[in-house]
GULOMI-488064 format. One record per residue: residue in one letter; y, x negated, z of N, C-alpha, C, CB in turn. Coordinates in steps of 0.02 Angstrom, whole numbers, plus 32768, in hexadecimal, padded with zeros to 4 digits. Each point is the difference from the previous one (the first is absolute). Glycine has a CB too. Example, Ala and Ser with C-alpha at 12.3 -4.5 7.8 and 13.67 -1.06 7.14 Angstrom:
<atoms>
a7EE47D6C8186803B802D8000803C7FD380007FC5805F803Es80707FB37F9E803B7FD680038037802780257FE07FC57F94
</atoms>
This chain:
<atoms>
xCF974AE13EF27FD080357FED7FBC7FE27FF4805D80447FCDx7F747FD6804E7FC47FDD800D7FDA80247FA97FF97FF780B7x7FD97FCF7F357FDD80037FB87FD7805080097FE87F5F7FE8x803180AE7FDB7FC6803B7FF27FD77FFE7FC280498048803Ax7F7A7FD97FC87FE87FF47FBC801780457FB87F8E7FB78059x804F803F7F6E7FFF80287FC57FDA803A800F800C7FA27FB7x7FE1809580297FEE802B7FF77FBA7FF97FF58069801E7FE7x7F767FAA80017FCA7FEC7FF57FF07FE4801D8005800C7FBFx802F7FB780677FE57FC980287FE77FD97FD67FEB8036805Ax80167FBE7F577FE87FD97FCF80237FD47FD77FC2804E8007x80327F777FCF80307FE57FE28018802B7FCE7FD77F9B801Dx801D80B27FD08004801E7FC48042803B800A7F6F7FE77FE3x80AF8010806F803A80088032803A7FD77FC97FB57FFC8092x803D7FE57F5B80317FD57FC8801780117FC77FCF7FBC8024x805680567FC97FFA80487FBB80067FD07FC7804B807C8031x7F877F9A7F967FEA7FE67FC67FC17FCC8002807980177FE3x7F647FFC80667FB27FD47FFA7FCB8031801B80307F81801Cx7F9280657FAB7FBA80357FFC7FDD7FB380198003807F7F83x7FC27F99809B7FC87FC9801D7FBE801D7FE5803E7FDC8078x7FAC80017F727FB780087FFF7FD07FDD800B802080317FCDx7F967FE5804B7FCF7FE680137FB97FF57FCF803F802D8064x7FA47FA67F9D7FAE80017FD47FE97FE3805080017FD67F50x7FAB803180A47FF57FCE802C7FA7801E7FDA807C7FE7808Bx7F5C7FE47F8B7FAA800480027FDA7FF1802C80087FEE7FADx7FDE805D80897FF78000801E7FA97FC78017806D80737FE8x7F757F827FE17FD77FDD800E80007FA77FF97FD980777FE9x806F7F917FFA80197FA67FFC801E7FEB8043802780017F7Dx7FF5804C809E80317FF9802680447FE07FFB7FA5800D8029x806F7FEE7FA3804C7FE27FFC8015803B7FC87FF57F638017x8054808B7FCE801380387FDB80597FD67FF37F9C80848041x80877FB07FA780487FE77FDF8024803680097FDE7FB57FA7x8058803A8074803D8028801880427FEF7FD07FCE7FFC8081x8052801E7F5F803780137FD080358020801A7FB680087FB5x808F7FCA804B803280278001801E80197FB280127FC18077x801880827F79801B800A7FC5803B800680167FAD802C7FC0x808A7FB78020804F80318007801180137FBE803A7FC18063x7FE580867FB48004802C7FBC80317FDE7FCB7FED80718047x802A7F607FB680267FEC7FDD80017F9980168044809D7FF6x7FC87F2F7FE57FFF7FC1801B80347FF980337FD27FD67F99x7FF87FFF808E80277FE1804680087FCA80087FE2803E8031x80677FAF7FEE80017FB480247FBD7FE4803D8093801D7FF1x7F777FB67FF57FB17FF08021801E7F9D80217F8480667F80x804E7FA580B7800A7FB680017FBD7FDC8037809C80157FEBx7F587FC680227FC27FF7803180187FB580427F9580327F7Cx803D7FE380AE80067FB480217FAC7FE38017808D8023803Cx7F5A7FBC7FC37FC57FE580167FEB7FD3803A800780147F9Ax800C7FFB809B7FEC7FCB80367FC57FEA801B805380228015x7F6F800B7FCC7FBC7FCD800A7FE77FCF7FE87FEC80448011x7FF17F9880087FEF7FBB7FCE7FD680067FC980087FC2805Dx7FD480747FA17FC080187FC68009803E7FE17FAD7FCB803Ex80A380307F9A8003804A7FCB7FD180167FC680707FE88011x7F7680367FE07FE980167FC3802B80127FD97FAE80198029x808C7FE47F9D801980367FE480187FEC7FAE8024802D8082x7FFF801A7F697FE87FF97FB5805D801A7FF97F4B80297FDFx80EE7FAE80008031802E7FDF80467FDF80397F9F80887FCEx80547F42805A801E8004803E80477FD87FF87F88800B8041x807B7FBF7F7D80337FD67FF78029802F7FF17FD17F9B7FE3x803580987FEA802A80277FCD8039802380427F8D80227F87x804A7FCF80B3801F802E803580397FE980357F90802E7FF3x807C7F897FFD802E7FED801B803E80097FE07FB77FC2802Ex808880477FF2803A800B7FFD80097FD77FC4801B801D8077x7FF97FA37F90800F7FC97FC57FD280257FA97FFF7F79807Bx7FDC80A27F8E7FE280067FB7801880417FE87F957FBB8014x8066805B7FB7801680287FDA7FF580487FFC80007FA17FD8x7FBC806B802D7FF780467FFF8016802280387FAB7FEF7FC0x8073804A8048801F8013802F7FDA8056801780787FA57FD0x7F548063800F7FE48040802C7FA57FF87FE7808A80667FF9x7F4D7FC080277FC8800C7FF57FD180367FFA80227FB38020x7FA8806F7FD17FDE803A7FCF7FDD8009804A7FEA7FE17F5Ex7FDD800E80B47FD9800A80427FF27FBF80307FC9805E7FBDx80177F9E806E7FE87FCE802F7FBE8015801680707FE18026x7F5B7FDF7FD77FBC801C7FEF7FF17FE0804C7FDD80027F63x7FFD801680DE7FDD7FE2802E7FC17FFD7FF38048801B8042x7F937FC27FDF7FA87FF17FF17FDB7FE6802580127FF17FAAx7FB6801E804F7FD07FDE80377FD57FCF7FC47FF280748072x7FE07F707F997FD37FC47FE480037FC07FF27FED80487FE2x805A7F9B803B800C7FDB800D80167FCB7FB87FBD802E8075x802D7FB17F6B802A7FF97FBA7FE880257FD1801C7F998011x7FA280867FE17FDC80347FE0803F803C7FF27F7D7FDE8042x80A1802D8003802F804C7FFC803D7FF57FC97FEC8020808Ex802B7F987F8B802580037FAF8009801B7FC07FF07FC7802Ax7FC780577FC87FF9800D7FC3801E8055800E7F907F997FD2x807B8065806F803580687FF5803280057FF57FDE80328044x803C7F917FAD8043800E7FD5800180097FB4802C7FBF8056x7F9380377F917FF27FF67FCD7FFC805B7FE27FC67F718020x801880AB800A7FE9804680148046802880027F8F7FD8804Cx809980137FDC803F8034801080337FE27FAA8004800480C2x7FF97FC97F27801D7FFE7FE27FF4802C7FB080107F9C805Bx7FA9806F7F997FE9802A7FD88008804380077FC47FB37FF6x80348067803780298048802C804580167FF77FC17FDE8057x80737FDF7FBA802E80087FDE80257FFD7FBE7FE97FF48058x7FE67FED7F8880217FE77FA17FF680427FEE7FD37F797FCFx7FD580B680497FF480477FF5803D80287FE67FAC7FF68059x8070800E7FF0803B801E801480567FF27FE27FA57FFE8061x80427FD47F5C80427FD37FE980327FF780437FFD80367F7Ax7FEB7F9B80BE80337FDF80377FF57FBC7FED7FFB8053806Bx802E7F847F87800F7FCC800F80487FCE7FCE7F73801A8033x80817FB47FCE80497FEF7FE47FE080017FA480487F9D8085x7FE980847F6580067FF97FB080097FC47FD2802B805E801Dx7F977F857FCE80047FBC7FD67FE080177FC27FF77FA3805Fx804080667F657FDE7FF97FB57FE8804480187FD87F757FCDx804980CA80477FC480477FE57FBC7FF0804480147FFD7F46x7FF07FCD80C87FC68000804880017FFE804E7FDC7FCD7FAFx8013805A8078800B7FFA80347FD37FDC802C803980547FE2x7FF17F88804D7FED7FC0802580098025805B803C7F8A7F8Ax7F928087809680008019804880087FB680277FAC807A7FEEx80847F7D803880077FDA802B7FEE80118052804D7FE07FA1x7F667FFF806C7FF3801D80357FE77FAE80387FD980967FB4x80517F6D80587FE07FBE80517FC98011802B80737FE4801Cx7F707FFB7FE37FA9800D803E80077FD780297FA080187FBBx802C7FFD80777FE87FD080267FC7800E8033806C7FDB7FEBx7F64800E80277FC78005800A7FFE7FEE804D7FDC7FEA7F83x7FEB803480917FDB7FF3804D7FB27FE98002804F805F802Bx7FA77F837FF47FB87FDA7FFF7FC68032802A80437F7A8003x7F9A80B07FCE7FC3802780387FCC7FF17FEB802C805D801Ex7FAD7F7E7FC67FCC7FE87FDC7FBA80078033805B7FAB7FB5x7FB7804780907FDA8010801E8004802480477FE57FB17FB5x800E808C803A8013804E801F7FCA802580088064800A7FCAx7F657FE380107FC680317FFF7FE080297FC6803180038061x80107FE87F708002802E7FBD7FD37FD77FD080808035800Cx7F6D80017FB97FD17FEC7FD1802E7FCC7FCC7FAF807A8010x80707F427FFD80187FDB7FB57FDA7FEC7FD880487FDC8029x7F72802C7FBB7FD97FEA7FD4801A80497FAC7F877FB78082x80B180147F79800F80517FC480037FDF7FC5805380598043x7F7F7F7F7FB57FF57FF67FBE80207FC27FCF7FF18079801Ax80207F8C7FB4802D7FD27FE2803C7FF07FFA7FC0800F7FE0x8063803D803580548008800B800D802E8038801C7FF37F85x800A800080A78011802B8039801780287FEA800C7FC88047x7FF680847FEB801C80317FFA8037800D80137FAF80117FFBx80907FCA7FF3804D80018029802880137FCB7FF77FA28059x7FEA804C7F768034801F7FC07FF4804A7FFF7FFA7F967FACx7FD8808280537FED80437FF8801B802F80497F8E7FD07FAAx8076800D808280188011803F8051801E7FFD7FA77F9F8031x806C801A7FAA80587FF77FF58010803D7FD0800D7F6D8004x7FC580A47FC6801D803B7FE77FEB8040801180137FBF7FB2x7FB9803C80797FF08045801D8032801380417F7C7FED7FD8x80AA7FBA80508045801F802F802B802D7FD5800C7F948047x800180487F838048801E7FE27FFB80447FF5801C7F9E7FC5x7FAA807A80167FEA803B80007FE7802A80477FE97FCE7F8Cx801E8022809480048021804A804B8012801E7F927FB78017x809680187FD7804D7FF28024800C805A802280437F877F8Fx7FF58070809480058040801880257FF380457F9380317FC1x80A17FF28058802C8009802F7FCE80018050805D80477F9Ax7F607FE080707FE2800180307FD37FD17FD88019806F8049x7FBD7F757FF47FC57FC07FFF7FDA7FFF8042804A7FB07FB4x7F7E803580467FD97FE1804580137FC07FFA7F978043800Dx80617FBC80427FF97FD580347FCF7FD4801E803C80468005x7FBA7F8280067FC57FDF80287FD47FD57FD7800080618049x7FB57FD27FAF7FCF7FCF7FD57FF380027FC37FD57FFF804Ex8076800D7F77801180087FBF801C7FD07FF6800380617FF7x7FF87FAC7FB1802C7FCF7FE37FED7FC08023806180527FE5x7FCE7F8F800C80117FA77FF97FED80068060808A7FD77F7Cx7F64804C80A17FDD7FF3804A7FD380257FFC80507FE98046x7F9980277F987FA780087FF87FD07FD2802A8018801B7F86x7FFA7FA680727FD27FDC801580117FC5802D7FD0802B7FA0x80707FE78084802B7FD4801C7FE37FF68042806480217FBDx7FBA7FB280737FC87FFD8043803E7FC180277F5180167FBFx80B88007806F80387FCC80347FB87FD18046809C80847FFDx7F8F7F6480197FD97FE280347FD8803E803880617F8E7FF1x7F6F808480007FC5802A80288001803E7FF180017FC1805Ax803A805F7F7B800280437FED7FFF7FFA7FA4804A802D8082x7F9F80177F7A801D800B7FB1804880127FFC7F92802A7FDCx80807FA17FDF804680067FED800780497FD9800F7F747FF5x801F808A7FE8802780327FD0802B80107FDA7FE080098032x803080387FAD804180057FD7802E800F803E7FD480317F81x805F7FCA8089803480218029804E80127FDF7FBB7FBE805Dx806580627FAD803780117FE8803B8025802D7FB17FFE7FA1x80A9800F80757FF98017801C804B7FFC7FD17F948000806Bx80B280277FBD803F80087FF28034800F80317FCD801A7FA8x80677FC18048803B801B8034802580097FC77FFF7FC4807Bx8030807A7F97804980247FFE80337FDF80267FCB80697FF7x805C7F717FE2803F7FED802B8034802E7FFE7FEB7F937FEFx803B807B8055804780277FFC80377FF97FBB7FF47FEB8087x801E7FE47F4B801280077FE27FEC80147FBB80287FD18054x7F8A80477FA57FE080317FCF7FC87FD77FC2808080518015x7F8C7F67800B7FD67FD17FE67FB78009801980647FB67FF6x7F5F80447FEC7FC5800980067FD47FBB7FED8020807F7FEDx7FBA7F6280507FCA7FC07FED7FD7801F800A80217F9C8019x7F9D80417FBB7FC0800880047FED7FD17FF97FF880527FE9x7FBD7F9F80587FBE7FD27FD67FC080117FFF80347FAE8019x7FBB80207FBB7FAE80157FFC7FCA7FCB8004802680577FB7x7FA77F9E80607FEF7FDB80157FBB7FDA8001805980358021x7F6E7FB07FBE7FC27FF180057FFF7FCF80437FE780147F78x7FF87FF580BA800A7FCD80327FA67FE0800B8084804A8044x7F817F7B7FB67FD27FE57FFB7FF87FB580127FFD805A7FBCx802A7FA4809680197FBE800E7FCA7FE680348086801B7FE9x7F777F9D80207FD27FC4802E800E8020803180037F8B7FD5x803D809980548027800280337FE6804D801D806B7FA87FCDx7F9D806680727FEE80408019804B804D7FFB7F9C7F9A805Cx805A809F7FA5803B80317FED7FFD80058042800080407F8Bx7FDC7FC280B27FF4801D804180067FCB80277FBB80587FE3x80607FBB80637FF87FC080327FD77FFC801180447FF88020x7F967FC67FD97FC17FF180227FCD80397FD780397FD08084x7F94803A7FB57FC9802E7FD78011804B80297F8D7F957FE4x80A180818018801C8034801C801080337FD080257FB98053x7FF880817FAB800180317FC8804F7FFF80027F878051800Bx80A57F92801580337FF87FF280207FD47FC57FEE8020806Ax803C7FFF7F7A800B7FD67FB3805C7FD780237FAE807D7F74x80587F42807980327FDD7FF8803C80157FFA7FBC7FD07FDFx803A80777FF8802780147FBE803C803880307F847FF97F86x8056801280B9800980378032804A80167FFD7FA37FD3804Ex80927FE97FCC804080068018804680397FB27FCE7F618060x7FF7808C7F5E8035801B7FDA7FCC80577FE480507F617FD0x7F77809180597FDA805A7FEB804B802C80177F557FF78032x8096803F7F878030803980027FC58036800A80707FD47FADx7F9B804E808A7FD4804D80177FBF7FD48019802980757F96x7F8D7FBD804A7FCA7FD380197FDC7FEF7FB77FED80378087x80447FB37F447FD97FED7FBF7FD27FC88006805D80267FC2x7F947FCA806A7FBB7FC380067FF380018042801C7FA77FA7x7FD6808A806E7FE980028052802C801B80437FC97F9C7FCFx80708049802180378001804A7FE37FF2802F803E804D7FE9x7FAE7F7C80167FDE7FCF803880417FD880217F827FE87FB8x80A280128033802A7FD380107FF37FBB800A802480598023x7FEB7F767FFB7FCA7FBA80197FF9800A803A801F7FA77FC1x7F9A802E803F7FE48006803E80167FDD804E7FAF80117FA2x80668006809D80067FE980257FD67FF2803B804D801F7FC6x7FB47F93804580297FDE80057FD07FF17FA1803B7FD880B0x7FD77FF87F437FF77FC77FC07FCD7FD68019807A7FF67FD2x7F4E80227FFE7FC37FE2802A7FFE7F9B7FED7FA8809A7FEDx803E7F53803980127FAB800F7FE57FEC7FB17FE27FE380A2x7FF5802E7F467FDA7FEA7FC38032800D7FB47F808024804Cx80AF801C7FC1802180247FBC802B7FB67FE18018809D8038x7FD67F1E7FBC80327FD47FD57FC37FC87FF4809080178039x7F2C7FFE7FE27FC47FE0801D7FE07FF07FB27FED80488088x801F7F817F3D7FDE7FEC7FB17FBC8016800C80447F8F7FD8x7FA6804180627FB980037FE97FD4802D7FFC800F7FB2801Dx800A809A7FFA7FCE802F7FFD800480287FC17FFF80018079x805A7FF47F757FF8800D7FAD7FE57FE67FD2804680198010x7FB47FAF7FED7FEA7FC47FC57FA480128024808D7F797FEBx7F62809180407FB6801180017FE4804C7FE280097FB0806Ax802D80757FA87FE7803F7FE0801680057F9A80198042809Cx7FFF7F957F67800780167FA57FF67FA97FD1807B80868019x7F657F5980247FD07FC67FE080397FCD7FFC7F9E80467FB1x803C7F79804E80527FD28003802280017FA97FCD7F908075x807480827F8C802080107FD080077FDB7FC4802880308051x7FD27FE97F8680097FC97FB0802380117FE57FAF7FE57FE3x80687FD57FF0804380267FDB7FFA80287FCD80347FAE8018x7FEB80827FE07FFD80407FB97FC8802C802780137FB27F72x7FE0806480E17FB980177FF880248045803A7F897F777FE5x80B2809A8002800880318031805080277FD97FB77FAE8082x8084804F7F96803B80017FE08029805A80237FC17F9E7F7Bx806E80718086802C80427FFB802B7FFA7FCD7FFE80188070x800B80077F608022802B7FBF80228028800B7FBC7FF87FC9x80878018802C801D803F800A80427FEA7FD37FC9802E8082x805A801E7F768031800D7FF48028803F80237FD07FC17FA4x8067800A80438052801B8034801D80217FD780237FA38047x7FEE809A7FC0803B80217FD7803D8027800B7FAD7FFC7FD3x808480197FF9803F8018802F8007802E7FBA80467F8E8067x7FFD80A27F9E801F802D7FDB802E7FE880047FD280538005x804B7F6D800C80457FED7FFC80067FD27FB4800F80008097x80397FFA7F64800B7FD77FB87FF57FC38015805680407FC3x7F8E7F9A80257FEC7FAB802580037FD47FB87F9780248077x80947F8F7FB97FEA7FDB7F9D7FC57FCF802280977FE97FA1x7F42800380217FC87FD680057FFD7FCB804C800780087F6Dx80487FD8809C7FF97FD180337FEE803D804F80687F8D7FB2x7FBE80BA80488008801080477FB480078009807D803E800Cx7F4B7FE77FC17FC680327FEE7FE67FB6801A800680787F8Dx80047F5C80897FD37FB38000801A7FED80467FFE7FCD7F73x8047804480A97FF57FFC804880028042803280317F917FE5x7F9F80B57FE87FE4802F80207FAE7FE5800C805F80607FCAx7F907F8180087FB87FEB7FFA7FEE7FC4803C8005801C7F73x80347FC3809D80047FC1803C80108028803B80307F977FBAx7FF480A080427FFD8026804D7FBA802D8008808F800F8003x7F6780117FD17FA7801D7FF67FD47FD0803C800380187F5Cx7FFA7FB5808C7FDB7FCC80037FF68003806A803A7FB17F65x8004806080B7800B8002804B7FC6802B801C80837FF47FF8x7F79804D7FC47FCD802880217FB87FEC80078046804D7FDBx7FB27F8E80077FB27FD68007800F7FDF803F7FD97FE17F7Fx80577FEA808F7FE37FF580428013802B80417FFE7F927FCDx801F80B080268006801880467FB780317FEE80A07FFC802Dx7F3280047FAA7FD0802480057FBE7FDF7FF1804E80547FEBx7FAC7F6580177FBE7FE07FF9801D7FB3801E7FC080507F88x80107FA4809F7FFE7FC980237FBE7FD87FDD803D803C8074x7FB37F937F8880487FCF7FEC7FFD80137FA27FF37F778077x8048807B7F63800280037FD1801A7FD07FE37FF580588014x800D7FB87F9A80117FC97FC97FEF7FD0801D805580267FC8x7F5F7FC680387FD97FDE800A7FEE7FD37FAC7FDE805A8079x7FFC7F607FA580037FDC7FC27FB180307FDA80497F668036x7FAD80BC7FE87FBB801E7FEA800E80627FD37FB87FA1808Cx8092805F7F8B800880447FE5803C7FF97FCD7FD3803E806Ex80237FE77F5B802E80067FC3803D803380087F977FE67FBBx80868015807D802880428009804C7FE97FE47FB580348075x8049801E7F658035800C7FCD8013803F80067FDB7FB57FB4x807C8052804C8025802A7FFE801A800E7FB580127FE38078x7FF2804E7F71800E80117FBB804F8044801E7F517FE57FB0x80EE801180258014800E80118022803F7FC17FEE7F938062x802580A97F9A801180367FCF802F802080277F9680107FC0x80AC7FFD8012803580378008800680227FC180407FC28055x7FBF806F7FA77FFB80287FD2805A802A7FE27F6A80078041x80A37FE98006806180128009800580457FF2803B7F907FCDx7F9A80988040800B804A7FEF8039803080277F847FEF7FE6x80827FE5806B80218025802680547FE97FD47F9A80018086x80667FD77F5A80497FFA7FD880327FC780487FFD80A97FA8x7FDC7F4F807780307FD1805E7FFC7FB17FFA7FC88060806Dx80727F967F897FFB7F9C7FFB800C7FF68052804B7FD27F71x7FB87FFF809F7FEE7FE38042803C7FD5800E7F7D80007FF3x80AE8013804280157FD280187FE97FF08039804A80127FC7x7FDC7FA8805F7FD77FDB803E7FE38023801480377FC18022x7FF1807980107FD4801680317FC780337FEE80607FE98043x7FA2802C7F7B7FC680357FE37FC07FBF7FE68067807D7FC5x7FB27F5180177FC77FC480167FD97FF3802280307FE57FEAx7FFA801E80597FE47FD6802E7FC7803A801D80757FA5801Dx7FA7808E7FEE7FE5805180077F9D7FFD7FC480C1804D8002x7F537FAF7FD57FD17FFE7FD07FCD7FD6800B804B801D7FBDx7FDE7FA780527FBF7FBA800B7FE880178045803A7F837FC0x7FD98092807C7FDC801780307FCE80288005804E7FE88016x7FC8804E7FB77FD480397FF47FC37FD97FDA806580687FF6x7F9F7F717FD57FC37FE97FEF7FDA7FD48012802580227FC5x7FE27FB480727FE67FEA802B7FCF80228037805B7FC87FDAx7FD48064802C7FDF804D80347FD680297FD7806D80158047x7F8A80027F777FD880167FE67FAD7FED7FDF807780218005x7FB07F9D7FEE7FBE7FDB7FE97FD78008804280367FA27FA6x7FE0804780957FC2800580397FEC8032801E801B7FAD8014x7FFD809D7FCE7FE9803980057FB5800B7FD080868021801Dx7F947FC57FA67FD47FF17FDD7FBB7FE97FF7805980037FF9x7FAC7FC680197FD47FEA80157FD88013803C80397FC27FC3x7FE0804F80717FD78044803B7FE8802E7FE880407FFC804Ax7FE380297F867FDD803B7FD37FC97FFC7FE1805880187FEFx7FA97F9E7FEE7FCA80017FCB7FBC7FF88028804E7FC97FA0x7FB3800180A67FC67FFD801B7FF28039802880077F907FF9x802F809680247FF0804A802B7FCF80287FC980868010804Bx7F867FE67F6C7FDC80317FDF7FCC7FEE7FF4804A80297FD9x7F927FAD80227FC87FD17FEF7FC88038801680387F768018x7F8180937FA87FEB8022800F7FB87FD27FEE8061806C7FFCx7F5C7F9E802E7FCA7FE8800D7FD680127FB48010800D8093x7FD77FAE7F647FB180027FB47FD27FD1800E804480147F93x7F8B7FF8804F7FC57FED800580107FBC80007FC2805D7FCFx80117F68805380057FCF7FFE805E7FD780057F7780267FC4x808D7FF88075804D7FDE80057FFB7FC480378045807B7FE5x7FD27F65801880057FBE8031801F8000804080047FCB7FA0x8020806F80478038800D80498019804C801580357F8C7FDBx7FBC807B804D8019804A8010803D801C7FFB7FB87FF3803Dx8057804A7FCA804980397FE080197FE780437FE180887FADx806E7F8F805980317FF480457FCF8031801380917FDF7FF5x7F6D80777FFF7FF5802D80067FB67FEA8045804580397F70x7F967FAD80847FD27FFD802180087FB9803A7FC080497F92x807E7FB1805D7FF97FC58054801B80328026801D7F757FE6x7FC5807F806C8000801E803780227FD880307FA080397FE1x80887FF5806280197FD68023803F7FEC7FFF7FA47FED7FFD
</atoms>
C-alpha cells in the first residue's frame, strides 16, 4: 500500500502535538515550538559536524529521564538558544513540567540554525530576541500552522534558493501516524542542479511541492559541488545546519524514539544533496507521544522507519516550496525559478 498523508499533511497529524510559530519579520529569523499535550518520549541523533543545542544528553536512552515538556527550534545561531529559555517560562505559566519541592521544572531540548546573515536587521541590542520569541511560540501552538518563511525558517536559505519551515505526514495501514517538521537551512541544494525540480520528487504524495517529478534526462551538473559551494559562499562550520523533528503516535521506549531519529535522518539525504556536511549542524529530534495505544513489532518497525525517512524529505520540499520573498534577501523563493 503506497504512503498516504494526514489530514493536515502536518506534524500535528500525530495526536497529542500543537506547533507553534514566532518569527521577526525585520530580523528575519524567528522560533518554532513543538508542544505535546501531555510528556513525551523524546530522543535525538546529530550527524552534522557543527550542532548548536541546548538539553541533548538527558536524551539518550542510557540516562534517566524518560519523557519531555516541548522542543524549541531556532534560528540565530547560538544567540537562539536563549528560546528555550522563552518556551520554558510559557510552560512553568501553565504549571507543565516535572514537580520538584512544589516547583515545576519544563524540560525542553533546542537546537539552533545559523542565519545571521540573510539580510535581516541583527543589531538588537544587548540581548536577543529568542527568548521572547520562544514564549510568544508556545503561546501561538495550535493544530494548523504556516509553512515556509516562519518560525525557525524565517531566515533559512539552502544553496541558491530560500530555505524554510516544512512539515508533512503519512498514515500507515496499520493506523499508526508519523510526522515531521522541519527548519531547512542546509550548505547542500533541495533541487537538482539549478532546476525547479526538488530531489525530494520520488517520495511527493499528490502535487504538495510541485509534482514535477525529476527532471529528465538528469542534467550532467545535478552532483556538480562547485556551483553549490559558489552560490551559498564557501561553507563554514556552524554557518548553515537543518533541524527537524520526527514524530509518531506509536508507544516507543527511549532506545526505539532514537532509532526513529537515525531513520529521520535518510530523509535529509534523499532531499538535499550533499548533506551532514562538516559545515551543517543537522539534527533529528525524535517524539512519540503513544496516543495511538500500537507497540511495534518487526514488521510495523520496519514500516515506521521507512515512513520516516519518506516524510522527513517531503518535508523538507515543503518548507522550501513555501518560501516566500522580503526585502533584502540573498536568494530567491523556489516559487520564482523558471524553467
Amino acid at each position: 500500500m503506497p504512503f498516504v498523508s494526514g489530514s493536515r499533511n502536518l506534524i500535528t497529524d500525530v495526536a497529542g502535538l500543537r506547533v507553534g510559530n514566532a518569527e521577526d519579520v525585520r530580523l528575519k529569523s524567528g522560533v518554532t515550538v513543538v508542544v505535546p499535550d501531555k510528556p513525551a518520549v523524546a530522543a535525538v541523533q546529530v550527524l552534522g559536524g557543527a550542532p548548536g543545542t541546548r538539553e541533548t544528553d538527558l536524551l539518550e536512552p542510557h540516562n534517566s529521564l524518560q519523557a519531555i515538556h516541548a522542543i524549541a527550534l531556532a534560528g540565530g545561531s547560538a544567540f537562539g538558544l536563549d528560546a528555550a529559555s522563552g518556551v520554558q517560562a510559557a510552560l512553568r505559566e501553565d504549571g507543565v513540567g516535572i514537580e520538584v519541592w512544589g516547583k515545576h521544572v519544563p524540560v525542553v531540548p533546542a537546537a539552533i540554525l545559523f542565519d545571521l546573515f540573510n539580510g535581516g536587521d541583527k543589531d538588537w541590542g544587548r540581548y536577543p530576541p529568542y527568548r521572547e520569541l520562544g514564549y510568544d511560540a508556545v503561546r501561538n501552538a495550535a493544530l494548523e500552522f504556516a509553512l515556509g518563511s516562519v518560525g525557525a525558517g524565517a531566515g533559512a536559505l539552502t544553496a541558491g534558493l530560500k530555505g524554510g519551515l516544512g512539515s508533512a505526514s503519512t498514515v500507515l495501514d496499520g493506523g499508526i501516524t508519523v510526522g515531521a517538521l522541519v527548519a531547512a537551512n542546509p550548505v547542500g541544494s533541495v533541487t537538482v542542479a539549478r532546476t525547479r525540480h526538488f530531489w525530494a520528487a520520488p517520495f511527493e504524495i499528490g502535487d504538495e511541492f510541485g509534482g514535477l517529478g525529476l527532471p529528465s534526462p538528469i542534467p550532467d551538473d545535478a552532483t556538480d559541488l562547485h556551483w553549490k559551494f559558489e552560490e551559498k559562499r564557501t561553507p563554514q562550520p556552524g554557518a548553515n545546519t537543518t533541524i527537524a523533528v520526527i514524530a509518531t503516535d506509536a508507544v516507543l521506549t527511549k532506545a526505539a524514539a532514537k532509532r526513529l531519529a537515525i531513520a529521520a535522518h535518510d530523509g535529509f539525504a534523499r532531499a538535499i544533496w550533499p548533506t551532514h556536511t562538516p559545515a551543517d549542524g543537522d539534527l533529528v529530534f525524535a517524539m512519540a507521544t503513544g496516543a495511538s495505544g500500537i507497540e511495534l513489532d518487526m514488521h510495523a518497525a520496519t514500516r515506521i522507519y521507512a515512513a520516516a525517512g519518506a516524510t522527513m524529505a517531503r518535508a523538507i520540499a515543503r518548507g522550501v516550496h513555501a518560501a516566500t520573498p522580503a526585502e533584502n534577501d540573498p536568494y530567491p523563493v523556489w516559487s520564482s525559478r523558471t524553467g
